[in-house]
C-alpha positions in Angstrom: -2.1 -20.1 8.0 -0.9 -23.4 6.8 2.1 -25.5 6.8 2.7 -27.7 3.2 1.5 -30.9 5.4 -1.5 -29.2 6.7 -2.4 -28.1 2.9 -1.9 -32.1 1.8 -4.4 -33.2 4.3 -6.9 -31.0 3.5 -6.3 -31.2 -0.3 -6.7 -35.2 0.2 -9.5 -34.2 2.6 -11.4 -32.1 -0.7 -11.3 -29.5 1.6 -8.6 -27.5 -0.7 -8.7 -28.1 -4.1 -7.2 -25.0 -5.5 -4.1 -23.1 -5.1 -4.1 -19.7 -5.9 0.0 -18.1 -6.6 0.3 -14.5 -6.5 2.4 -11.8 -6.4 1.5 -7.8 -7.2 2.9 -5.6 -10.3 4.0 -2.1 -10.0 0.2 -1.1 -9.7 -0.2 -4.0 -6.6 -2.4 -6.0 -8.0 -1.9 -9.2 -7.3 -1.2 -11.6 -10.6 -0.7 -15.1 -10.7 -2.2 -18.6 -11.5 -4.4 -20.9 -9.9 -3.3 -24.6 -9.7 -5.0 -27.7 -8.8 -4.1 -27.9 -5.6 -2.3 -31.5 -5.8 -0.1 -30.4 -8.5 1.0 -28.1 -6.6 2.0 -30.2 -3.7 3.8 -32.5 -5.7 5.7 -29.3 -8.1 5.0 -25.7 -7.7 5.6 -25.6 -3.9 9.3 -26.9 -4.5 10.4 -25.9 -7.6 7.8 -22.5 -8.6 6.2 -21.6 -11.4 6.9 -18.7 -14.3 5.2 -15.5 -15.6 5.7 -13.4 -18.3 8.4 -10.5 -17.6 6.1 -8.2 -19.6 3.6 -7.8 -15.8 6.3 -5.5 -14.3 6.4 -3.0 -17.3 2.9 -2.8 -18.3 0.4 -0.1 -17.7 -3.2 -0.5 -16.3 -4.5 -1.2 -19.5 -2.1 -4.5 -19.3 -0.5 -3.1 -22.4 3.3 -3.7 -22.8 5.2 -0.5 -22.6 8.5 0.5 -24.2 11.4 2.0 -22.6 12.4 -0.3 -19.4 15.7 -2.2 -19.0 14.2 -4.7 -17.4 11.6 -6.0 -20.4 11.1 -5.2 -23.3 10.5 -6.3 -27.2 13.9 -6.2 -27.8 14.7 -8.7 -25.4 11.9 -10.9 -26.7 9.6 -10.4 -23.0 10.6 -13.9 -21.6 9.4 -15.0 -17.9 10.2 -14.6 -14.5 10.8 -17.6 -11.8 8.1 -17.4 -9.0 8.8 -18.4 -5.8 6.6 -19.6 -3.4 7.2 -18.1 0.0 5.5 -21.1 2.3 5.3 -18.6 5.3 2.0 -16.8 3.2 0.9 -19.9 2.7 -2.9 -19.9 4.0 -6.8 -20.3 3.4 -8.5 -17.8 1.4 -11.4 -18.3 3.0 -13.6 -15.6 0.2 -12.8 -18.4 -2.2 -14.5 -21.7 -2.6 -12.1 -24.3 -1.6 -9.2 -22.6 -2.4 -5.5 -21.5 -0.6 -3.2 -18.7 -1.5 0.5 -17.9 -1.4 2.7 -15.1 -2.4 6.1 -15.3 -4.4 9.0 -13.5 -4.8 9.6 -12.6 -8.4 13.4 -14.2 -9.2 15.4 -13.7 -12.5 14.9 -16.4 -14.4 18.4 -16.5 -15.5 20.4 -15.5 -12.7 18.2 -17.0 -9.9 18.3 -13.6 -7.8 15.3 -11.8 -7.1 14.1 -9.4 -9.6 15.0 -6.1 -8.0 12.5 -3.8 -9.4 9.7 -6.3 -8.1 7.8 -4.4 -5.4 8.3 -7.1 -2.7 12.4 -6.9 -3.4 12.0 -3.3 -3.2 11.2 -4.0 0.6 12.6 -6.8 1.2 16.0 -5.1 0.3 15.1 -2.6 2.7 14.5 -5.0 5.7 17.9 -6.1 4.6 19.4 -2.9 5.5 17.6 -2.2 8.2 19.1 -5.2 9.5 22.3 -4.2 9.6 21.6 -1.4 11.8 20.4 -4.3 14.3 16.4 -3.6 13.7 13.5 -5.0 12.4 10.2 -3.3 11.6 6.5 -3.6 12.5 4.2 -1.9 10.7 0.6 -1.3 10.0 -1.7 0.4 7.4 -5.2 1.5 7.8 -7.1 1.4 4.6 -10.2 3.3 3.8 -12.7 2.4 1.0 -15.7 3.4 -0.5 -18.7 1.1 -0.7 -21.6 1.0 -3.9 -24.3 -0.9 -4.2 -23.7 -1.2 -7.4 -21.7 -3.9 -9.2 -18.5 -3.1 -10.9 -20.2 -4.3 -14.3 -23.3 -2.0 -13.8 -20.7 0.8 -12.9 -18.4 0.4 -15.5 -21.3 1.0 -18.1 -21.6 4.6 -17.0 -17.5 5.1 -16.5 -18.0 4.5 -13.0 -20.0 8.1 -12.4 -22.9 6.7 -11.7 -22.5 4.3 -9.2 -24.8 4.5 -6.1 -23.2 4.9 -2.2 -24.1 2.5 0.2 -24.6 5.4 2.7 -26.9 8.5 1.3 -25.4 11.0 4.6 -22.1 11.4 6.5 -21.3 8.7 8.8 -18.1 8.8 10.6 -18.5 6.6 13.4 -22.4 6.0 13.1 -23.7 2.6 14.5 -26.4 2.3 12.2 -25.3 3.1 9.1 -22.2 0.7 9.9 -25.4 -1.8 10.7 -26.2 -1.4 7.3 -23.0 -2.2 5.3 -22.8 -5.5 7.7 -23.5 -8.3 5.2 -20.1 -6.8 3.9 -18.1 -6.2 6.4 -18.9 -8.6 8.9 -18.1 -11.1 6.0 -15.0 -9.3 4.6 -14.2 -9.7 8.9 -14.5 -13.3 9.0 -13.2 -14.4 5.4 -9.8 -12.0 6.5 -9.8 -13.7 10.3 -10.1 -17.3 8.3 -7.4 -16.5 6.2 -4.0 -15.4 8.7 -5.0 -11.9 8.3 -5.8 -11.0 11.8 -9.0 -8.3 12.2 -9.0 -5.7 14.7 -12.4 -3.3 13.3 -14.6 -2.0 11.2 -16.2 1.5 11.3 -17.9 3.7 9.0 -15.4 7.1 7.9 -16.7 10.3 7.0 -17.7 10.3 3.4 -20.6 8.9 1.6 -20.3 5.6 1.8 -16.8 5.4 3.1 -15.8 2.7 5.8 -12.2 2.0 7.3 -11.4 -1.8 8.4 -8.4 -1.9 9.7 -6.2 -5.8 10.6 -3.5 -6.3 13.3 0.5 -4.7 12.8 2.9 -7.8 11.6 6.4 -7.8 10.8 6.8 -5.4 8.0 6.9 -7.7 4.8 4.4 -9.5 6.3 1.7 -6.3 6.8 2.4 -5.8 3.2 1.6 -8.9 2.3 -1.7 -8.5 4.6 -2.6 -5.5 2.5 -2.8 -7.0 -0.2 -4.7 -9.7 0.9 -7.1 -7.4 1.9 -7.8 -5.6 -0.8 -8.5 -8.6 -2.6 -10.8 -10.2 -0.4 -12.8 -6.8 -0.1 -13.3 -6.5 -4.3 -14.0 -10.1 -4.7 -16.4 -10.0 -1.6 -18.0 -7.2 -3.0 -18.0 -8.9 -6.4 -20.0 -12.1 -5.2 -22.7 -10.0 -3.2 -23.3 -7.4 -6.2 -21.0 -4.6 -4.7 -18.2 -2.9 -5.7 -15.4 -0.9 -3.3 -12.7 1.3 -4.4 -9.6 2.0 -3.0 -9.1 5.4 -5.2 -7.3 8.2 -3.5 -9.7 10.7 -4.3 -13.4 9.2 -5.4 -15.2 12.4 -6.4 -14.1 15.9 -6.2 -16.9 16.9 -3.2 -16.1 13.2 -1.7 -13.5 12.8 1.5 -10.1 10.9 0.0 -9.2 7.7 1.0 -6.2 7.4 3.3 -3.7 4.9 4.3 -2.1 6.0 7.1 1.1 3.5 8.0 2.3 2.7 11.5 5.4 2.4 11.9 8.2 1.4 14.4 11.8 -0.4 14.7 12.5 -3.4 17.4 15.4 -4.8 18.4 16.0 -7.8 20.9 12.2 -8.2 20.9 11.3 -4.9 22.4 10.0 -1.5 21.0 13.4 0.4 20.2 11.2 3.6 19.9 10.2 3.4 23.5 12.0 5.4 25.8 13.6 7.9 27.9 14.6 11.1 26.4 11.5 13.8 26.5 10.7 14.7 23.0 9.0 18.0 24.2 5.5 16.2 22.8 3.3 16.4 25.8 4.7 14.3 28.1 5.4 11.9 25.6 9.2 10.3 25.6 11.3 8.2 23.1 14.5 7.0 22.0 17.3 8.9 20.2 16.4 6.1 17.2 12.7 7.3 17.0 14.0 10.9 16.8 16.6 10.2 14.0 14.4 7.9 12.6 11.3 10.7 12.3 13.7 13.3 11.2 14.9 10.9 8.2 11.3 10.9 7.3 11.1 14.4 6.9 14.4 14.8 5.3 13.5 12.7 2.6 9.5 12.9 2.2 9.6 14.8 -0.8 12.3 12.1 -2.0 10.3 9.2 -1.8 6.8 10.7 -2.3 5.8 9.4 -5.5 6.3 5.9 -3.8 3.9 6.6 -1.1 1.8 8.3 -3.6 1.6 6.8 -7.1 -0.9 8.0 -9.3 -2.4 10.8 -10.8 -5.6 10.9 -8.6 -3.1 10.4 -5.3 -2.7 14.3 -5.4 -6.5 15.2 -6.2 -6.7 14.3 -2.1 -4.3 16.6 -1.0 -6.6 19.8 -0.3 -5.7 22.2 3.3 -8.7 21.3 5.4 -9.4 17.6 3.9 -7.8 15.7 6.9 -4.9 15.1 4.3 -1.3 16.8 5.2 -0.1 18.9 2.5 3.0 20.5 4.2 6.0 18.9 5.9 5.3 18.7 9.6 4.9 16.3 12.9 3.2 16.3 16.0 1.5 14.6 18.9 -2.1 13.4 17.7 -2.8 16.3 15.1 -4.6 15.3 12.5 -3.2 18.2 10.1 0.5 17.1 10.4 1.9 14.5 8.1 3.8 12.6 11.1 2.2 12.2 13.9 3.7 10.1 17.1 0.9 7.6 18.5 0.9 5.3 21.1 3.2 5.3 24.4 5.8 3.1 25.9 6.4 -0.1 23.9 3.5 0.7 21.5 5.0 4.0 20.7 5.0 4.9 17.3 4.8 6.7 14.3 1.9 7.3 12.1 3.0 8.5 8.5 -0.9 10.4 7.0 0.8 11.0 3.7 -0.4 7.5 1.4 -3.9 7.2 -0.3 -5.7 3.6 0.2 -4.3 3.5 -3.4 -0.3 3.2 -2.7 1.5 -0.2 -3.5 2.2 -1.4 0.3 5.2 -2.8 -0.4 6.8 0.2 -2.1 5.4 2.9 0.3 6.6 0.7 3.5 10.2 0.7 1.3 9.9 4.6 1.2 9.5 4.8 4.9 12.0 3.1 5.9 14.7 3.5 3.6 14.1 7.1 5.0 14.1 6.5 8.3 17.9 4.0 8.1 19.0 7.5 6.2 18.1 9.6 9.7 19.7 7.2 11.8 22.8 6.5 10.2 22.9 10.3 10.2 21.7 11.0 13.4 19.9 13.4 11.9 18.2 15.8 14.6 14.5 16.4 14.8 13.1 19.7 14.5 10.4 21.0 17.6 7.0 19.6 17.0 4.1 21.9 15.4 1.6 22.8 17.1 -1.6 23.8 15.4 -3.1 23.7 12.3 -0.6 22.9 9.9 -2.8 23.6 7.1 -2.2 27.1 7.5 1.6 27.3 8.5 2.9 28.9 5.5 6.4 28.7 6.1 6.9 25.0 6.0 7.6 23.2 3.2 4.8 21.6 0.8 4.6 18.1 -0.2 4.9 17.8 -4.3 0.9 18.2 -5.8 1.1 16.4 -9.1 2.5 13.1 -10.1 4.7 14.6 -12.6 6.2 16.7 -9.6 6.7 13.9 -7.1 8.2 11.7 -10.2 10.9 14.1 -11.0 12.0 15.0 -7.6 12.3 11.1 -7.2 14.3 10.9 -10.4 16.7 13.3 -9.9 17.2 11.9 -5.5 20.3 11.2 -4.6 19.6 10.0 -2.0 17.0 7.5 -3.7 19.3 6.2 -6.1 21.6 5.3 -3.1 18.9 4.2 -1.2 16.8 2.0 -3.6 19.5 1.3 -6.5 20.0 3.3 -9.8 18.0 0.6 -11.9 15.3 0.4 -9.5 14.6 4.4 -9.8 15.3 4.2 -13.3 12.2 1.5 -13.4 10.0 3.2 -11.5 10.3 6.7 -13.2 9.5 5.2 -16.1 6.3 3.6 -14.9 5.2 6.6 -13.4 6.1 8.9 -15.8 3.8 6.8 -18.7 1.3 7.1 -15.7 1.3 10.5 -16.2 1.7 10.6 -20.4 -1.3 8.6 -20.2 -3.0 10.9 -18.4 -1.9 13.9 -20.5 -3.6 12.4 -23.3 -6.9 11.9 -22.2 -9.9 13.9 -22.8 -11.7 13.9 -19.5 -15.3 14.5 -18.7 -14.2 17.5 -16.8 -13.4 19.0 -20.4 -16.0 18.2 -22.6 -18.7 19.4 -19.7 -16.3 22.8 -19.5 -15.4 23.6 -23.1 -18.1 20.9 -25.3 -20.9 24.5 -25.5 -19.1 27.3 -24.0 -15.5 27.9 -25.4 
């Protein structure tokens, strides 16, 4: 990490010479500028920079889309006001000579942050969560898939044909982690150079699939990490001749890539999930806030679902058996259950399985704990744990399985219009809704190899 006086030393050093100012669309890419890093010292640091309105409302294609309040023709698509926040401030050690910090996205007219941007969707939840007295720690674990093929080479053959790095399955295998080490033990340093703390690497169970996972932080700040990370592992890759993706669901016959979020509140510096009162969990104990807390989750699950899962693919990795949860449940370390309580004492917490590696970090971290503030205000009361293999419980509830599902139980929330704001579900219904048009108007290959001889 490092402060603005830090960065002027080392930019009059030649040690920094770029800056690189981001901040992620609806999607979570990151998009931004890079600036000579002494023009930056002397402007954009204090006073911030601009970017066209049109990045929150366009769709992966980058084309501008009609229908949002918040840009449109109509109104011209005029900028927004990025703000440096200085606390992201930090090396990014993957790039040549080069820093990086993150911005809140401000109305350019009225100063305020732009509510619909991804990082005011959470930070208005820390707000809230504040009142109650908390703050939040969190962590995601992000899985990937690794090709040795670059995204060029792969994009000539619409991505089918590019080639795994592993050729079996290698969940936890030494040696076939040896062999994706130029990568990752790169991706490890570049991430510990840059304030993003690494814990491990290890290979997951699909083809080529590996899980690196960086130490919990505040909750804006793991966001913030996230994204980091996912851009220092593509642009890695990009430099070596790889190519990783964090797709939900690769390939039909593939595993899905998860990112399971850890999660829990602190007040006064300590765990407030930690506790005394016996949750009937194996021995395991916690407070009356991580049972509210948990039971908000559940509550509203369905609710905020298309946050934690955004795109069409998302709900291709949902499948009974496929280490993804697909019905409403918790539990103590089961893997079928979509809540699961890790961890004991003051590390106590609670694992949410539910996201693909392909969620926006800071709207799925929103979901959760916009959620959770709902159970506790309520005090709403936990059901018993399940035990066994949720897969197969047919009397609980299922999670939505399509986008178009999850987007209109999201519309129609009141509880998420409460939650997140009227405009912002307005927004985001929208976005995911053309998600899904777009979809609805593609021939796939799926098609033409079904129906092109045979219907």
């Amino acid at each position: 990490m490092l402060t603005i006086d830090e960065l002027q030393l080392l930019t009059t050093a030649g040690d920094i010479e770029t800056v690189v100012v981001g901040f992620t669309d609806s999607y979570g890419r990151l998009c931004g500028k890079r600036f000579d890093a002494s023009f930056f010292l002397e402007s954009v640091a204090t006073e911030g920079t601009h970017a066209c309105d049109y990045l929150l409302t366009v769709d992966m294609e980058m084309e501008p889309v009609a229908g949002y309040e918040f840009a449109s023709w109509d109104q011209g698509y005029g900028d927004v006001h990025l703000v440096p926040d200085l606390a992201t401030l930090r090396r990014a050690d993957w790039l040549d000579k080069s820093a990086i910090v993150l911005c809140d996205v401000h109305d350019e007219r009225s100063g305020t942050r732009a509510e619909v941007a991804p990082r005011s969707v959470l930070r208005r939840q820390v707000a809230n969560l504040s009142t109650h007295g908390f703050t939040a720690m969190a962590a995601t674990e992000l899985e990937h898939y690794l090709f040795a093929s670059t995204y060029r080479d792969s994009a000539k053959s619409s991505f089918g044909g590019a080639e795994p790095a592993g050729w079996y399955l290698e969940d936890y295998q030494l040696l076939q982690g040896t062999r994706t080490e130029p990568f990752h033990a790169a991706v490890r340093r570049h991430l510990s150079r840059s304030g993003v703390p690494v814990e491990s690497s290890k290979g997951e169970w699909g083809l080529g699939q590996h899980e690196l996972n960086v130490r919990y932080a505040d909750i804006v700040g793991m966001a913030d990490r996230h994204v980091l990370f996912k851009q220092c592992l593509k642009e890695t890759a990009d430099r070596q001749g790889l190519s990783v993706t964090f797709m939900a669901k690769y390939a039909a016959d593939r595993a899905g890539s998860s990112c399971h979020i850890h999660i829990s509140l602190w007040r006064d510096g300590t765990n407030a999930f930690a506790g005394d009162r016996d949750l009937g969990v194996g021995g395991i104990s916690g407070s009356d806030e991580l049972r509210w807390f948990l039971a908000g989750c559940l509550d509203h699950a369905r609710d905020v679902m298309v946050l934690l899962a955004p795109t069409v693919n998302s709900y291709k990795r949902f499948v009974d058996g496929s280490w993804a949860p697909t019905r409403l449940a918790w539990s103590y370390d089961n893997r079928t259950a979509g809540f699961r309580l890790v961890g004991h004492d003051q590390s106590l917490r609670i694992e949410c399985r539910i996201p693909g590696a392909d969620c926006n970090p800071y709207l799925a971290l929103a979901a959760l704990v916009a959620a959770g503030i709902d159970g506790i205000a309520h005090r709403t009361e936990l059901a018993p744990p399940f035990d066994g293999d949720v897969y197969g419980a047919a009397d609980l509830e299922r999670l939505p399985t399509t986008l178009r599902e999850a987007t209109e139980v999201f519309a129609s929330s009141p509880f998420a219009k409460d939650a997140f704001g009227p405009e912002v579900v307005e927004h985001y219904a929208h976005f995911f809704r053309t998600e899904q048009a777009a979809f609805d108007s593609t021939v796939t290959d799926w098609e033409r190899r079904r129906y092109f001889e045979r219907i």
